[in-house]
N, C-alpha and C positions, 0 to 999 in steps of 0.2 A: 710489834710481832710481824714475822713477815709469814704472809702466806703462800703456801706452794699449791700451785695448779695437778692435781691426777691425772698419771701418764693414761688414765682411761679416759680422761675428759678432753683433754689435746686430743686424743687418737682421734674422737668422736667428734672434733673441732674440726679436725684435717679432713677426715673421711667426707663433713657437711661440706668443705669449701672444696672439694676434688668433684662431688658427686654435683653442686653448683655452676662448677666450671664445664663440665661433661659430664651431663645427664644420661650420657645411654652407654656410661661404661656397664651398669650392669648387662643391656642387652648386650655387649660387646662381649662379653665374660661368656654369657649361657651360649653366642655363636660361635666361639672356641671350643667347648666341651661340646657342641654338636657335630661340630667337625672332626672333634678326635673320635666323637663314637661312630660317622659316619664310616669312617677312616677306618676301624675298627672289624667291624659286620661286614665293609663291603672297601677295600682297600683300592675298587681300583674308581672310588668316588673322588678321592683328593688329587685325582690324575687334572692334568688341564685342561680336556677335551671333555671330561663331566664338569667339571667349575664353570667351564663356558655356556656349559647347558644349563647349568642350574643359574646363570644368571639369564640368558636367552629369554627361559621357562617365567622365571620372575621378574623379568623386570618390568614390565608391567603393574603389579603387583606393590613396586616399589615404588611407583610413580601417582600410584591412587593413594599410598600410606603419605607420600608427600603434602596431595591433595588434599586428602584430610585434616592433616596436621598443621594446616597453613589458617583453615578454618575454627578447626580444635583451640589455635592460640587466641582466639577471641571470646570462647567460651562456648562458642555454635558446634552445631555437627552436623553432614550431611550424608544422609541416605540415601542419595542419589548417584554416588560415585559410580556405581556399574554401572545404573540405566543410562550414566552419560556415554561412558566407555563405550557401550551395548548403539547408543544410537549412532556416535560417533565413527563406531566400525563397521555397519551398515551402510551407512552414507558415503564413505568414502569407497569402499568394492561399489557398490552403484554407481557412482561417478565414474570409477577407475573405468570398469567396464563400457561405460555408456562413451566415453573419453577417446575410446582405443587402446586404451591400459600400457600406452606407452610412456617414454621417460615424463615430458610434458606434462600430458594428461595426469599423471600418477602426483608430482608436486603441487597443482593447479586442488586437485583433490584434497591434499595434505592439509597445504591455505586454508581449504573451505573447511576441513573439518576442525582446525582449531576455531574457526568463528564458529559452527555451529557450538563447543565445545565452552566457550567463551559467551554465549549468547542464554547457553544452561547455566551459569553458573549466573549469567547476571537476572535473570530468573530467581533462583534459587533465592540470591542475593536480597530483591526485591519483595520477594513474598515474606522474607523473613524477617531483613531491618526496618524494608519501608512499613512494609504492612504490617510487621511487628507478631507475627504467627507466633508460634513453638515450633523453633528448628526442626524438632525431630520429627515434628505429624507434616513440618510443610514440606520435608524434602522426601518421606516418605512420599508425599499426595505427588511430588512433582516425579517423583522414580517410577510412578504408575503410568503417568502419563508420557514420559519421554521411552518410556519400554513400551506406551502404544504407539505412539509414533514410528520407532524403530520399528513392527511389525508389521505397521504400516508401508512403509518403505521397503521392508525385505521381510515376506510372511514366512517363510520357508528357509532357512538354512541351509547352507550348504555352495549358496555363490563361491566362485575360488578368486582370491587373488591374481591380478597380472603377477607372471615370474617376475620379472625382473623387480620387483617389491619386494616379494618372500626371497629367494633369490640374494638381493643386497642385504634384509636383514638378518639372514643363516650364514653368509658369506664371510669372506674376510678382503682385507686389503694389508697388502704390503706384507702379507701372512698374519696380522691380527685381524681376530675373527671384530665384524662388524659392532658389535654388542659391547665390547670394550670402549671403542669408540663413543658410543654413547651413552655409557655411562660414565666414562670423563666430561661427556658434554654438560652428562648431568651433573657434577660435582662440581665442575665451574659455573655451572648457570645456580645452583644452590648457594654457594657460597658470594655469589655477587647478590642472590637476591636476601641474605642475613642482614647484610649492610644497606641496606634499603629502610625507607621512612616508612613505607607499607609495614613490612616485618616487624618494626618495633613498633606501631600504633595497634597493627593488630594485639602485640602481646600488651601493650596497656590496657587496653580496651578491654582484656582477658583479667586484666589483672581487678578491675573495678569499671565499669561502665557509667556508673555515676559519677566518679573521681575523673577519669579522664575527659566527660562531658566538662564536668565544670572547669577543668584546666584547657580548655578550648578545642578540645577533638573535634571534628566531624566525624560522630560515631557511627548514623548511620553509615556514609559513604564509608569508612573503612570498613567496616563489615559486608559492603556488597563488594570493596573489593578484594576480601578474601573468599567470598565463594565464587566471584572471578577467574581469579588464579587459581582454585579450585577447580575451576571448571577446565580449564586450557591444561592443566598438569593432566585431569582426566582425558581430555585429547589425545596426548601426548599417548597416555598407556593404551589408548585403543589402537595407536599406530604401531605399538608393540606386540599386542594380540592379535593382530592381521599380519603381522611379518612372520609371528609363530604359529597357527593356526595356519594362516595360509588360506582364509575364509573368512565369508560372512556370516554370522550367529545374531539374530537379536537379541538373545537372554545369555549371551555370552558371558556379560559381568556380574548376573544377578549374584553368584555366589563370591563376587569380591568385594562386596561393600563391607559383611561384616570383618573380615581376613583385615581390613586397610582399617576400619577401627582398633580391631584387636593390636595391630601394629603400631598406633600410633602409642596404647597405652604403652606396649610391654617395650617400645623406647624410649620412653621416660616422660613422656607425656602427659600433663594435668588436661583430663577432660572441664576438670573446673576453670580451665582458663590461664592465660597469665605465665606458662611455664610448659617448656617442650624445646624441643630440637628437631630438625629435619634429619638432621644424621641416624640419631637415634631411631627413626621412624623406616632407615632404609636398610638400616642394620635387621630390624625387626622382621620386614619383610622377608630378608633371607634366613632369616629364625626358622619360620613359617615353613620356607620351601625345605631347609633340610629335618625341619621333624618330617614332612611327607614322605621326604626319602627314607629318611631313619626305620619309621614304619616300615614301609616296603623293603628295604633291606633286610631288618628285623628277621621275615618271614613271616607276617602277620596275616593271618587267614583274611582273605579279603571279607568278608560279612565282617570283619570286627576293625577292620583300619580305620572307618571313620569315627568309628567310637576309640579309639587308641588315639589317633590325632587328636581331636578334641581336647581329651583328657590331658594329653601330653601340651597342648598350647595350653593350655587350662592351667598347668602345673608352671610353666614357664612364667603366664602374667603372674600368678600369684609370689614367683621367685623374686622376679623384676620388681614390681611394684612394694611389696615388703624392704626389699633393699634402698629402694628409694626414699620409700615412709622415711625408715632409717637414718638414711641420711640427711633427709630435710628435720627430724624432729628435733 
């Protein structure tokens, strides 16, 4: 007898190996229908000159979701993404300033902030693989302390950036605005780091840490250096919140730690480990920034936008992640 396969079980076959291949097509889906309803309420949002802003605004945002997501693939999570961001964009206006906040000065700063930036994350790294903590209470305890730090260093808010910083990063060359730039730097510096030994031991390591111990991992050392590169991707977005800001804040990131969790999930990312995309997670980011808009456009009485966002990110991970179940079941 021969048997025939159901054109609903194929579908459901195809659908797993698409959603395998590209994890954050769902978030990619719900960033389309928010653009059309952005488009929608407020037409003159899908102009060039809002695109650029709305990535200006988030990319930052995008580069903590990275951060997270690099950590995420090991099965850890880190609480500390803003307080890094938050110290990291303190130190550097202090520098900048103390410096003479010229071109020099302003790169020599830059340096410093990725080590201090890189110095949190092997912290981080440390308390958690060596010493073997609970991720989530130890990067919490270290998010306390690197936001005293930062107030330490800068009590008061409100330092400005040298121009020529904000300046370069609001600007444009050769008529593309600055922001563009960097974020192709970012999509070529992501893409070289997929094919990297780091990348795929973290998602082993995600996938079973016992399995990969016995197949020879150095499991601690990969896990400290995913809150590493952790740590430096968090640099990287406090150098974006200082080009847009145009300031020093030390609680400046407190409210984007959980934003960059939420983002890693609703781009198709296992908090359990083992399975995620960086794409997905940047994708996600700009989910974020156009529900904020969406709201505001909307005309949503401001006493009620934070409760609308919410709800609406709320409705999104539930979309994203049910489509994924989905696919994986």
């Amino acid at each position: 007898m021969t048997s025939v396969s159901s054109p609903t079980r194929q579908d459901n076959g195809s659908f797993r190996a698409l959603l395998g291949r590209f994890p954050f097509l769902p978030a990619l889906l719900i960033l389309v229908v928010l653009l059309i309803l952005n488009g929608i309420f407020e037409p003159n949002s899908l102009s060039f000159r809002s695109l650029t802003g709305l990535v200006r605004t988030y990319l930052a945002l995008m580069l903590l979701a990275v951060a997270q997501t690099y950590v995420v693939y090991a099965a850890d999570i880190d609480l500390s993404v803003g307080a890094i961001a938050s110290l990291v964009n303190v130190t550097i206006i202090v520098l900048m300033q103390h410096m003479g906040g010229g071109g020099l000065s302003v790169l020599a700063a830059l340096g410093i902030g990725v080590l201090v930036g890189l110095a949190c994350g092997l912290v981080n790294g440390f308390v958690v693989a060596a010493l073997r903590l609970q991720a989530i209470v130890a990067t919490f305890a270290t998010s306390i302390f690197f936001t005293g730090l930062a107030l330490v260093i800068l009590p008061v808010a409100g330092m400005p950036a040298p121009t020529v910083f904000w300046r370069t990063y609001g600007g444009t060359i050769f008529g593309i605005p600055f922001v563009f730039y960097a974020a192709a730097a970012l999509a070529i510096l992501l893409y070289l780091l997929a094919r990297t030994r780091l990348a795929t031991q973290l998602l082993a390591v995600g996938d079973g840490q016992q399995a990969a111990f016995q197949s020879g991992l150095p499991v601690t050392a990969i896990r400290i250096g995913g809150y590493a590169l952790c740590g430096v991707f968090a640099a990287l977005a406090a150098f974006c919140i200082t080009g847009d800001t145009a300031s020093g804040d030390p609680l400046v990131g407190a409210k984007m730690t959980l934003f960059s969790v939420a983002a890693v999930v609703l781009g198709g990312s296992a908090l359990s480990g083992g399975f995620g995309t960086v794409a997905g997670s940047v994708i996600a980011a700009l989910i974020i920034g156009l529900i904020n808009s969406l709201v505001f456009f909307a005309g949503t009485p401001s006493h009620w936008q934070n409760f609308v966002q919410g709800l609406a990110i709320l409705a999104a991970l539930m979309v994203g992640v049910l489509v994924s179940r989905r696919g994986r079941a």
